[in-house]
N, C-alpha and C positions, 0 to 999 in steps of 0.2 A: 076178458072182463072189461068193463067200462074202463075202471080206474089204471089198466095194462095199456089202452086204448090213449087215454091222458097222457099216462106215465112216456112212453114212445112218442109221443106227438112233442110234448116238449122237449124229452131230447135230442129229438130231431129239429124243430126249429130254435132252440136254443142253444144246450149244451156245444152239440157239431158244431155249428156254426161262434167257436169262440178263437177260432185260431187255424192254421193249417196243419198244425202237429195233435190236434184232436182226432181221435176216432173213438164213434160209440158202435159196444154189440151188443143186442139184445138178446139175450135167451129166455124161450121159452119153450112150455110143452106141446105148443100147438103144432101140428104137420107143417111140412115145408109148403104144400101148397093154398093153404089158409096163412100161411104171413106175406106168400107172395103176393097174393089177394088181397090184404091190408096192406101191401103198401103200392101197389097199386092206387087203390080206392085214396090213401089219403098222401100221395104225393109224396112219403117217404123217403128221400135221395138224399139223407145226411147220415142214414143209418145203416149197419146190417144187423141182420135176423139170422141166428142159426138156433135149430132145433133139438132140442134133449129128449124127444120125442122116444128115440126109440131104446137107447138104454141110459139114460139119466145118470150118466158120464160127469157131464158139466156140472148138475145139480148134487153129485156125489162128492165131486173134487173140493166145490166150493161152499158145501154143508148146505143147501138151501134148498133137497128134495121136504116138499111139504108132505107131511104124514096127512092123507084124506088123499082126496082125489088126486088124480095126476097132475098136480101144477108144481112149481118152482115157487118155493116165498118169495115175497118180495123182497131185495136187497140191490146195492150198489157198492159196486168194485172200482177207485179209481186209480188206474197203476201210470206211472211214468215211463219215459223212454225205454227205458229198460226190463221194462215188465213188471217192475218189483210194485207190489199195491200197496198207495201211500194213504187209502181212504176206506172204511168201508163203512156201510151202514145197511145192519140189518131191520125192516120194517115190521115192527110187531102183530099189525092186524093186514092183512093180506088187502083190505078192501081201503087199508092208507095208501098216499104217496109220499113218497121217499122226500126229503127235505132239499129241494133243489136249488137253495140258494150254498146252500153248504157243497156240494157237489160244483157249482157254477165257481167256490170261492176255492177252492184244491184245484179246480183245473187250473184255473187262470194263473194260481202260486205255482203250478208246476211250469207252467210255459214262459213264466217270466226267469 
């Protein structure tokens, strides 16, 4: 979708790029070789992409399979060193993005 399109592009040029102890993954529904394709096309190199595609695993574990078609809600996980998720925010209308300055201000608390 447009707004998935957005939402990755600036956490690829923003979020990644806040430190060297960042790493962002994007899951989605989409096939492995339509994200490899996207990031391709838009120069993607601060991100990975893995796919829920075929049993909606990721989207199970972390509550965010969308009831209607095959997509993942939108939401943001952000966990520390340790894995433990210090942030989460789930997005109500699937055609919003997520509040990225609030994400931008938990990474950077975690890293300091």
């Amino acid at each position: 979708t447009p707004v998935c399109d957005t939402e990755a592009q600036r956490f690829n040029n923003d979020i990644a790029k806040l430190g060297d102890g960042v790493a962002v993954l994007v899951a989605s529904m989409d096939l492995p070789f339509a994200q490899k394709r996207w990031c391709g096309a838009q120069s993607a190199e601060n991100i990975s992409l893995g796919s829920d595609y075929k049993n909606r695993s990721f989207g199970e574990d972390f509550g965010v399979v969308w009831q209607g078609p095959m997509l993942l809600a939108r939401a943001v996980f952000v966990a520390d060193a340790d894995g433990t998720i210090q942030h989460i925010e789930y997005v109500s209308d699937i055609a919003s993005e997520p509040d990225y300055e609030a994400v931008k201000a938990k990474v950077s608390e975690l890293l300091n």
